[in-house]
LUMMI-798545 format. One record per residue (C-alpha): residue in three letters; x, y, z; chain; residue number from 1. Coordinates in nm, 3 decimals, always signed. Layout:
BEGIN
SITE   code         u         v         w   unit   pos
SITE    Ala         X         Y         Z      A   NUM
...
END
This chain:
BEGIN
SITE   code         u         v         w   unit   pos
SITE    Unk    +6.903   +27.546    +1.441      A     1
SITE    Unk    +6.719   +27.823    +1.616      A     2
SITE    Unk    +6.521   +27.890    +1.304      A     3
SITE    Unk    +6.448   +27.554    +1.270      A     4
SITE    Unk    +6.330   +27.570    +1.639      A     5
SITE    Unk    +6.139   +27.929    +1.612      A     6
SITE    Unk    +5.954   +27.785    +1.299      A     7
SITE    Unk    +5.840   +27.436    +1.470      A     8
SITE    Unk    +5.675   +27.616    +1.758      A     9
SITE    Unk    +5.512   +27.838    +1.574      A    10
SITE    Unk    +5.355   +27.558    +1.365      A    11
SITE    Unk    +5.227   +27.429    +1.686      A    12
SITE    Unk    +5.110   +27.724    +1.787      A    13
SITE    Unk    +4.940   +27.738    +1.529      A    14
SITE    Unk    +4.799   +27.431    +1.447      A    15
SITE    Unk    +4.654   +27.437    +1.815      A    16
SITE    Unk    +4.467   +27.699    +1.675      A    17
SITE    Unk    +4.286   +27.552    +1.396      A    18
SITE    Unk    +4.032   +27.323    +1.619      A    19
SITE    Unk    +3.893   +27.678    +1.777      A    20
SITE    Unk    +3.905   +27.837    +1.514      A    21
SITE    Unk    +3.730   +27.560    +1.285      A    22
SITE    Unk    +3.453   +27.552    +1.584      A    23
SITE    Unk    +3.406   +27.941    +1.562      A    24
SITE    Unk    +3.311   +27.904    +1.211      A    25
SITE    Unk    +3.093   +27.638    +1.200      A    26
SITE    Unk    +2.924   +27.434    +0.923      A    27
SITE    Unk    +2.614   +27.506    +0.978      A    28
SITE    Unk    +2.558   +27.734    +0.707      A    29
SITE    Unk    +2.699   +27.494    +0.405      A    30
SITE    Unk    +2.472   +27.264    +0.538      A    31
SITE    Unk    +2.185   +27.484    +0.459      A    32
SITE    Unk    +2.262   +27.636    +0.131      A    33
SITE    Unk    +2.376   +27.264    +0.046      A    34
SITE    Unk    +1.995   +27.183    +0.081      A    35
SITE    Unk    +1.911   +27.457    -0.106      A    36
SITE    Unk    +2.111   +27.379    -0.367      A    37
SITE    Unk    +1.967   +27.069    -0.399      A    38
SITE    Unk    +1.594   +27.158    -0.386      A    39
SITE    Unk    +1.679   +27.366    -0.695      A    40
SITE    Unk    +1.813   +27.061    -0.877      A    41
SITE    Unk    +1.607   +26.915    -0.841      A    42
SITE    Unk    +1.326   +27.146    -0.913      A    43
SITE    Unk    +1.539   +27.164    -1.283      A    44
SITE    Unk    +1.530   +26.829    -1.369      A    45
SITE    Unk    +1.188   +26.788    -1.332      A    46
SITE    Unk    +1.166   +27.073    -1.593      A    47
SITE    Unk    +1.435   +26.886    -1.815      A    48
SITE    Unk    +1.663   +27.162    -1.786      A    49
SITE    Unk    +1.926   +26.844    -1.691      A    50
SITE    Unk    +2.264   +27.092    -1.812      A    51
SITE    Unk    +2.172   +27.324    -1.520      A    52
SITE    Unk    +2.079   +27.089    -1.312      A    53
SITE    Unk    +2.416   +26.898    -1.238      A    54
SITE    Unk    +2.602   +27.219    -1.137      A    55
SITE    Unk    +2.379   +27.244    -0.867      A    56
SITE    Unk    +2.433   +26.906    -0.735      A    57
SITE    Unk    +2.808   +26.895    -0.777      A    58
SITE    Unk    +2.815   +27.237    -0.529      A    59
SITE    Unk    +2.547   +27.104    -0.280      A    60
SITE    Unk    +2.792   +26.797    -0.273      A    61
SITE    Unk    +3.110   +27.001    -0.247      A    62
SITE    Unk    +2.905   +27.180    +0.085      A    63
SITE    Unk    +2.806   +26.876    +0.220      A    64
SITE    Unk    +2.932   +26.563    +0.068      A    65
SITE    Unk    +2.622   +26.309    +0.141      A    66
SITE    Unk    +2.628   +25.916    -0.066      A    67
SITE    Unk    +2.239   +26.009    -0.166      A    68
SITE    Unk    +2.372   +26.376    -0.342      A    69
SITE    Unk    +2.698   +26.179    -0.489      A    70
SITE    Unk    +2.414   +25.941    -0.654      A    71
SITE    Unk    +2.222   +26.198    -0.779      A    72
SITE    Unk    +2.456   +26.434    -0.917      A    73
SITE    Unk    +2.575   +26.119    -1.129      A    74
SITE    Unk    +2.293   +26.032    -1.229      A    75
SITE    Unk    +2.262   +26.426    -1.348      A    76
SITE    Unk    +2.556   +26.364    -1.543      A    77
SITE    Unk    +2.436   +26.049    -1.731      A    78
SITE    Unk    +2.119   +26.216    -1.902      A    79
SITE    Unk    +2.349   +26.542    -1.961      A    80
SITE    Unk    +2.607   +26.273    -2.186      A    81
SITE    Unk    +2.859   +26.305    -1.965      A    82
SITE    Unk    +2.905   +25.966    -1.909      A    83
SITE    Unk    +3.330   +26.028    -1.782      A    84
SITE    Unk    +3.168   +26.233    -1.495      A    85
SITE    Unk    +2.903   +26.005    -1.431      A    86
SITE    Unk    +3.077   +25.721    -1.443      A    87
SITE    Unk    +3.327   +25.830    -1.216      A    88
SITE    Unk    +3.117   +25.922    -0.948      A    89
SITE    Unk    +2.915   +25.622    -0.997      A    90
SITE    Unk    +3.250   +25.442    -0.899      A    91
SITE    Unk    +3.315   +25.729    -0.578      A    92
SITE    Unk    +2.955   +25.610    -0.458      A    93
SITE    Unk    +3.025   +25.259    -0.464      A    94
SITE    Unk    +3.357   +25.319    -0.306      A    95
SITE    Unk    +3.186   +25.516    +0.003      A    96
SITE    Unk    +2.920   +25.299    +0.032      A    97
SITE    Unk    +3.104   +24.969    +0.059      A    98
SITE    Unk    +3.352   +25.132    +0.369      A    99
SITE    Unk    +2.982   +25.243    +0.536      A   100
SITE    Unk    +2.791   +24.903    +0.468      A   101
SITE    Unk    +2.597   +25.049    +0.229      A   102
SITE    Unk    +2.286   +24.890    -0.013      A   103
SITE    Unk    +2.338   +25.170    -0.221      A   104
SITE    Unk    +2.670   +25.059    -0.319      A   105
SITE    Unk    +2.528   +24.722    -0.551      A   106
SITE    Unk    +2.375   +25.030    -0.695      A   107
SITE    Unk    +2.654   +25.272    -0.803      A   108
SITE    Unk    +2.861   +24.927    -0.872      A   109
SITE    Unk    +2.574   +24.826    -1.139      A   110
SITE    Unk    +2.533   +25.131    -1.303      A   111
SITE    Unk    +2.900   +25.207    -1.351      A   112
SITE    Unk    +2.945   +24.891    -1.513      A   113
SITE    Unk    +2.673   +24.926    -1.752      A   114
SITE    Unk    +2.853   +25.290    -1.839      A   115
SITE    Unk    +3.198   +25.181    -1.879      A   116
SITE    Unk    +3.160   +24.998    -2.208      A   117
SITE    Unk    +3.038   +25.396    -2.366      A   118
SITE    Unk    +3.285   +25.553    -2.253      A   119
SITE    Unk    +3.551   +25.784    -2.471      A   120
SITE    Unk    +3.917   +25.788    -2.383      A   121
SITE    Unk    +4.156   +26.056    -2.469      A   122
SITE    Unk    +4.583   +26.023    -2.432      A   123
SITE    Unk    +4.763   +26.322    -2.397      A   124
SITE    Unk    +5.124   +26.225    -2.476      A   125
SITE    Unk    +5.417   +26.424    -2.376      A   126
SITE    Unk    +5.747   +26.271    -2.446      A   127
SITE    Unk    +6.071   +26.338    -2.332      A   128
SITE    Unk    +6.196   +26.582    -2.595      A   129
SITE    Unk    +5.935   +26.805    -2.489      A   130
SITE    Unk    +5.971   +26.811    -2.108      A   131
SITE    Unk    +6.115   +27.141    -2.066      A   132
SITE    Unk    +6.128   +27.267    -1.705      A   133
SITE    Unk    +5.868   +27.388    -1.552      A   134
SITE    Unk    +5.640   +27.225    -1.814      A   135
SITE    Unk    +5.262   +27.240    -1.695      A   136
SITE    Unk    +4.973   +27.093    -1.877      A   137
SITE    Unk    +4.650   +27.192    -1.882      A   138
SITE    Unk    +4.270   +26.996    -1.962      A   139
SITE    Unk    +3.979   +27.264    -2.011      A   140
SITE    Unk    +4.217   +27.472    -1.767      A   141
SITE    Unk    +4.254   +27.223    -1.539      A   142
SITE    Unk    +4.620   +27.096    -1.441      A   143
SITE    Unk    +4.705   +26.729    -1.550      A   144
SITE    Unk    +4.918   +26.570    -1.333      A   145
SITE    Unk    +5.245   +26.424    -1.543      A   146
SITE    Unk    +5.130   +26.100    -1.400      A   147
SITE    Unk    +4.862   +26.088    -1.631      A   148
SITE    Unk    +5.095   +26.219    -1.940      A   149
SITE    Unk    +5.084   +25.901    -2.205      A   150
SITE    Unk    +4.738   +25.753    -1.988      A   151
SITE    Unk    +4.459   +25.708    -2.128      A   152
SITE    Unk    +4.194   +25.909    -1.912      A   153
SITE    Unk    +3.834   +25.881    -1.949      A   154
SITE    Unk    +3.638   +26.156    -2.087      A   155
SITE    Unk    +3.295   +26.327    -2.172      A   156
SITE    Unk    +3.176   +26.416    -2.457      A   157
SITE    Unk    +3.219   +26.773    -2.608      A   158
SITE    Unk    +3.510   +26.992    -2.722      A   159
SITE    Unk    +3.828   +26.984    -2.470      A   160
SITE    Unk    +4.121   +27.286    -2.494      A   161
SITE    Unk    +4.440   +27.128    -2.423      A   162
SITE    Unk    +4.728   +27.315    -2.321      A   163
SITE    Unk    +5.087   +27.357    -2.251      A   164
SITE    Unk    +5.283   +27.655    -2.108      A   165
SITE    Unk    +5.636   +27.683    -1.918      A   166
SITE    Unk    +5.859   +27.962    -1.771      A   167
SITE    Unk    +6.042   +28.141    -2.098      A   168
SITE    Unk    +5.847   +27.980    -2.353      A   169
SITE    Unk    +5.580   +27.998    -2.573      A   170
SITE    Unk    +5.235   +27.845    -2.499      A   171
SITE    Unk    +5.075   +27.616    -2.715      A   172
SITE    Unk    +4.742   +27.514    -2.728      A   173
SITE    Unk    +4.511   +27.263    -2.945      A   174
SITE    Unk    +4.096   +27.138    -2.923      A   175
SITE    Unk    +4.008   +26.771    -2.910      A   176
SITE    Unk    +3.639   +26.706    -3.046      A   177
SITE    Unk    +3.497   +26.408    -2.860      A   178
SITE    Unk    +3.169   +26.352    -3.074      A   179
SITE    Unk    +3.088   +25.978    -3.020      A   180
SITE    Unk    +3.073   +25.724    -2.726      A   181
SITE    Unk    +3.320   +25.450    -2.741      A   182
SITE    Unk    +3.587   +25.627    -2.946      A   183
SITE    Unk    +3.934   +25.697    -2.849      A   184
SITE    Unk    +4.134   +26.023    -2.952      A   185
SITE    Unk    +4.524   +26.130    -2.921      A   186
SITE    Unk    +4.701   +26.436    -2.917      A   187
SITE    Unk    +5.068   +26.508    -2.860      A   188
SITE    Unk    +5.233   +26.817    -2.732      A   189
SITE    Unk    +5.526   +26.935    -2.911      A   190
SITE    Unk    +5.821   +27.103    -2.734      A   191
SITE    Unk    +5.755   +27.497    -2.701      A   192
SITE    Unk    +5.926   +27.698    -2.853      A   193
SITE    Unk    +6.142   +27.977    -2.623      A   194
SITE    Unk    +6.036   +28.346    -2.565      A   195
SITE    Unk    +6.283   +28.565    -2.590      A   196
SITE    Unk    +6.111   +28.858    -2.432      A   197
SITE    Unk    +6.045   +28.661    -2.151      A   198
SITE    Unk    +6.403   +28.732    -2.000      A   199
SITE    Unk    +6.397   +28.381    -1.853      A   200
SITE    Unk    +6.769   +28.192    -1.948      A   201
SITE    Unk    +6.996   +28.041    -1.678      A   202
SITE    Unk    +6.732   +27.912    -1.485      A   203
SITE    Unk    +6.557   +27.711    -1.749      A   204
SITE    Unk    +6.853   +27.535    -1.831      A   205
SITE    Unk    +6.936   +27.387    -1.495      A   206
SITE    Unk    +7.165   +27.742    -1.335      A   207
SITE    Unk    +7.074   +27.763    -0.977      A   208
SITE    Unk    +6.813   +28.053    -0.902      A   209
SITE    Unk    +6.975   +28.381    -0.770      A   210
SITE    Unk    +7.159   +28.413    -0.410      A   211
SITE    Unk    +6.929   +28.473    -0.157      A   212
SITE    Unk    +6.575   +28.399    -0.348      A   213
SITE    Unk    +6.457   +28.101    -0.139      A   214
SITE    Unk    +6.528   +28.270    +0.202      A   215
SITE    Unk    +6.311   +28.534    +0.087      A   216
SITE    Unk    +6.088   +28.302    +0.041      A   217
SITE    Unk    +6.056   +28.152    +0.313      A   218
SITE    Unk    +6.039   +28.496    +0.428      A   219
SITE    Unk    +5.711   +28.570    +0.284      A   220
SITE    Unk    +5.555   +28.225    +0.410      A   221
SITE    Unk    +5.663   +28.234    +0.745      A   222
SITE    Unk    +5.549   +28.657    +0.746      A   223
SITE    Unk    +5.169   +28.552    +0.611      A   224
SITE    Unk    +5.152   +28.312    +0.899      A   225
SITE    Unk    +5.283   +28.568    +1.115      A   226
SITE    Unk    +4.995   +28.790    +0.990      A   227
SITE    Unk    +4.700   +28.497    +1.016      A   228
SITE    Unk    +4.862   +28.438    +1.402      A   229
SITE    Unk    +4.788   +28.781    +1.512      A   230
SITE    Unk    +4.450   +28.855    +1.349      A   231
SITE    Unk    +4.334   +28.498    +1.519      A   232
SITE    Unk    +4.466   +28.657    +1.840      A   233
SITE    Unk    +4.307   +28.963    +1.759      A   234
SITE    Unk    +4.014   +28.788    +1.666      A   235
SITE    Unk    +3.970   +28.553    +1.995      A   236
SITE    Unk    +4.088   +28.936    +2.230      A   237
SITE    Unk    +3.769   +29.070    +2.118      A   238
SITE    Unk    +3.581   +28.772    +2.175      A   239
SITE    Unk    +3.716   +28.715    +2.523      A   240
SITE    Unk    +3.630   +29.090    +2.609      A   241
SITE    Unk    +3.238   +28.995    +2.472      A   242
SITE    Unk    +3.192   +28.751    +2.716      A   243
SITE    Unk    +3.334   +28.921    +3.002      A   244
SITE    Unk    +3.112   +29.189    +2.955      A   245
SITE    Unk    +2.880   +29.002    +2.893      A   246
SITE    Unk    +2.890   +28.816    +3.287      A   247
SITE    Unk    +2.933   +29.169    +3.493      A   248
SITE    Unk    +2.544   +29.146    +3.493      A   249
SITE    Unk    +2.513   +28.830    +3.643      A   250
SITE    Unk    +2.831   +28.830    +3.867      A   251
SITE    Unk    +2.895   +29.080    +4.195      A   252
SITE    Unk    +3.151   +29.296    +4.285      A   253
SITE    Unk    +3.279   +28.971    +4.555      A   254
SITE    Unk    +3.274   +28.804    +4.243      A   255
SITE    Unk    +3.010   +28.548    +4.271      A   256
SITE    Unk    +2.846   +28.461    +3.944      A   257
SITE    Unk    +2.519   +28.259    +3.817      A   258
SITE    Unk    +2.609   +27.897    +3.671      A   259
SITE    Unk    +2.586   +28.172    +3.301      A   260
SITE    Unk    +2.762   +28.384    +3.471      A   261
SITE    Unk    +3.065   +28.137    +3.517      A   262
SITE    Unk    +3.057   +27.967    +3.230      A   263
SITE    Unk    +3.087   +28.284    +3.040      A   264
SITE    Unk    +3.394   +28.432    +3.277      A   265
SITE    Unk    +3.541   +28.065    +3.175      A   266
SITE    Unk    +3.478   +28.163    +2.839      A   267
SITE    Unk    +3.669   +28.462    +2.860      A   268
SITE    Unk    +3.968   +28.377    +3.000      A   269
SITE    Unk    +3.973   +28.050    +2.772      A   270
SITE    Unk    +3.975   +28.305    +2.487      A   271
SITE    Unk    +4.236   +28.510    +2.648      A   272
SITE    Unk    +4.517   +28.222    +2.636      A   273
SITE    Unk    +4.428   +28.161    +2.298      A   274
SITE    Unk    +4.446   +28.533    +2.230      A   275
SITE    Unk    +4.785   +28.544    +2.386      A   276
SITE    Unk    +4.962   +28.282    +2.210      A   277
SITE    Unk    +4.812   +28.335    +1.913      A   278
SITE    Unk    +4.951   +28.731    +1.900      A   279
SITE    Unk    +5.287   +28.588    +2.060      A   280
SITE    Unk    +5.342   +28.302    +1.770      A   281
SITE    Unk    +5.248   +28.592    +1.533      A   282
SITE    Unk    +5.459   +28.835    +1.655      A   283
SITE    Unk    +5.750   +28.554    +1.665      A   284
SITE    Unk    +5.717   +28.489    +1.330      A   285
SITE    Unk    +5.704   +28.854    +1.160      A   286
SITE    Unk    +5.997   +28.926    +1.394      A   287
SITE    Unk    +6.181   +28.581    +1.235      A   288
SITE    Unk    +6.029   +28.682    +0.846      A   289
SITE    Unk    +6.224   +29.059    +0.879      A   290
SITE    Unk    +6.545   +28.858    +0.991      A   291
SITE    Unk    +6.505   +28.622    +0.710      A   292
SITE    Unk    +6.420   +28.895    +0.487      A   293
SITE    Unk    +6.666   +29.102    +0.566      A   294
SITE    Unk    +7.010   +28.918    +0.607      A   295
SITE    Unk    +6.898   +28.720    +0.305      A   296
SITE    Unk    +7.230   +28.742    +0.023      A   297
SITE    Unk    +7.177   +29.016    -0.199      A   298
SITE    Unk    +7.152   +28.830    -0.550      A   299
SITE    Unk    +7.475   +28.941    -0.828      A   300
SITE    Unk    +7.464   +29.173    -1.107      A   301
SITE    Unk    +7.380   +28.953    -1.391      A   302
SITE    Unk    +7.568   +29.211    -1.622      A   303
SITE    Unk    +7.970   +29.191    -1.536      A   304
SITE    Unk    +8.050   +29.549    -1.384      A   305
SITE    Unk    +7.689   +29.598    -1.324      A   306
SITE    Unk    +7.615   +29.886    -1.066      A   307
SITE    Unk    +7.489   +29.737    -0.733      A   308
SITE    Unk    +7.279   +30.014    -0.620      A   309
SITE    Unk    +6.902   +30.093    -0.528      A   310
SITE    Unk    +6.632   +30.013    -0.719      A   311
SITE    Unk    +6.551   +30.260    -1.012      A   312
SITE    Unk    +6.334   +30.548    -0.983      A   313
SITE    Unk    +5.980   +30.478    -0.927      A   314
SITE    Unk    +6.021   +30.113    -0.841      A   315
SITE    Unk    +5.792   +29.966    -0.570      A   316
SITE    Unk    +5.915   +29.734    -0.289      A   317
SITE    Unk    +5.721   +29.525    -0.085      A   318
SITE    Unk    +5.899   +29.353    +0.273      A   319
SITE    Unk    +5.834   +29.257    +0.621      A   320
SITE    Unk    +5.910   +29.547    +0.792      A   321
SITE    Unk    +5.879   +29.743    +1.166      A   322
SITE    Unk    +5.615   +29.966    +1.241      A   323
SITE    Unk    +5.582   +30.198    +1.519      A   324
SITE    Unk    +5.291   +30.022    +1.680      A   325
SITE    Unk    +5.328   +29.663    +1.541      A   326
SITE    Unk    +5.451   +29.417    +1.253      A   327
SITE    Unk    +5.333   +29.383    +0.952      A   328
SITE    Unk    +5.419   +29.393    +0.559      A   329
SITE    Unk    +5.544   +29.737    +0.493      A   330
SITE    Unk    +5.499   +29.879    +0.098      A   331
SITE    Unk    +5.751   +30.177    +0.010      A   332
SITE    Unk    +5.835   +30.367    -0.231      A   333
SITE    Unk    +6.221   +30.339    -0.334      A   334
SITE    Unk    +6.433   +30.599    -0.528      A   335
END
């Protein structure tokens, strides 16, 4: 319970965080380079160079996602063939502009239609036989979610890698050629075949994992927030001693301060709390990751009469551990 406890505070902590720190990064700068990006788009389609073209789009809209760049870029995709992309973003447009009130929307809505009846459609079946655990698909090394395993998925044109990979066995892999609009391909994945040097058994068929494993775990989560905690607090420290330095020039030794000179003394100690809690949440949670870590069950010998001792020569550990000056992940070397 007082894990439970120690770990909900520090994801308050923490999420209190994220506004300041969000505001301390700013946007500004993906706006710009997402105008960029699109200048040079555009710039290569009017020199028909339409395949280099679209990439730029897609990342100007990733960096800014505007309706006008979501139009464009699927338009880019239609005269580059791929009419899956295109029409798919067609179909985002229209959905964004009809929540804003949007003309543009009657727009995206008419040219998706006209695309739909050109489009290819590829199923990737995987039945039941082959649904080995840990099973993960993969489209032009992309995962496919299992609830599109046996859908039939739009697609563009071009050749597509399917693949198929799971712990302790084999991969398997196979192209699809999608040469013509309007057609519709299938492809199966068979059940892969195991590995046997991939020393992966028990667990693949349903043992629970070794004693101790998910507290360590947990361990290593709750010790990386730990860490991002106290370089924020690090982070806003510094930033809070800036601005008071910054006001002894326009403050006294009575302390009386310009209107600047108060707002950045505000400043300053506005960082400070931040900086505090932040370093105290992080410190928290290390301390809680080396208790976790270290009261975790050591896991059994898989061997009967195995020795139980340390690691063999050589071997490299890496654990939350206690420094002399602060927390942190320790590396050491074990014998």
């Amino acid at each position: 319970m007082k894990l439970c406890n120690s770990l909900g505070l520090l994801s308050l902590a923490l999420a209190s965080l994220s506004p300041a720190l969000a505001h301390a990064q700013g946007d500004a700068t993906s706006r710009a380079l997402a105008v960029q990006l699109f200048d040079e788009a555009e710039a290569l389609l009017q020199q028909q160079r339409v395949a280099q073209a679209c990439p730029k789009y897609a990342e100007s809209y990733r960096l800014d996602p505007q309706l006008g760049v979501l139009i464009y870029l699927a338009e880019c995709y239609e005269k580059n063939g791929q009419l899956a992309s295109a029409w798919g973003s067609f179909r985002e447009a229209e959905e964004i502009a009809r929540k804003r009130g949007d003309a543009r929307g009657d727009h995206a809505r008419e040219r998706a239609a006209a695309l739909e009846p050109r489009l290819s459609y590829l199923v990737v079946a995987v039945p039941e036989s082959a649904r080995v655990a840990g099973l993960e698909v993969l489209r032009d090394g992309a995962p496919l979610a299992p609830v599109l395993w046996g859908s039939r998925a739009a697609i563009d044109a071009g050749t597509h890698r399917l693949e198929a990979r799971a712990p302790g066995h084999k991969p398997w892999q196979a192209e699809v050629v999608v040469s013509e609009e309007a057609s519709a391909s299938a492809l199966e994945v068979p059940r892969l075949l195991r590995d046997p040097t991939s020393g992966a058994s028990a667990e693949l068929d349903g043992a629970p994992p070794a004693k101790g494993t998910s507290q360590r775990i947990a361990a290593i989560a709750v010790g990386g927030l730990g860490l991002a905690a106290v370089g924020a607090g690090g982070f806003f420290g510094l930033s809070a001693q800036s601005s008071y330095s910054d006001s002894k020039e326009l403050c006294n030794d009575s302390g009386f301060c310009t209107a600047r000179g108060t707002e950045l003394r505000d400043s300053a100690k506005s960082k400070a709390l931040v900086a505090t809690i932040a370093t105290g949440a992080g410190a928290a949670a290390l301390v809680t990751a080396g208790v976790l870590w270290f009261t975790a069950p050591k896991p059994e010998s898989t061997a009967p009469g195995a020795p139980r001792g340390p690691a063999k020569n050589g071997a490299w550990s890496v654990a939350p551990a206690p420094e002399l000056a602060t927390w942190g992940l320790g590396v050491r070397r074990v014998f």
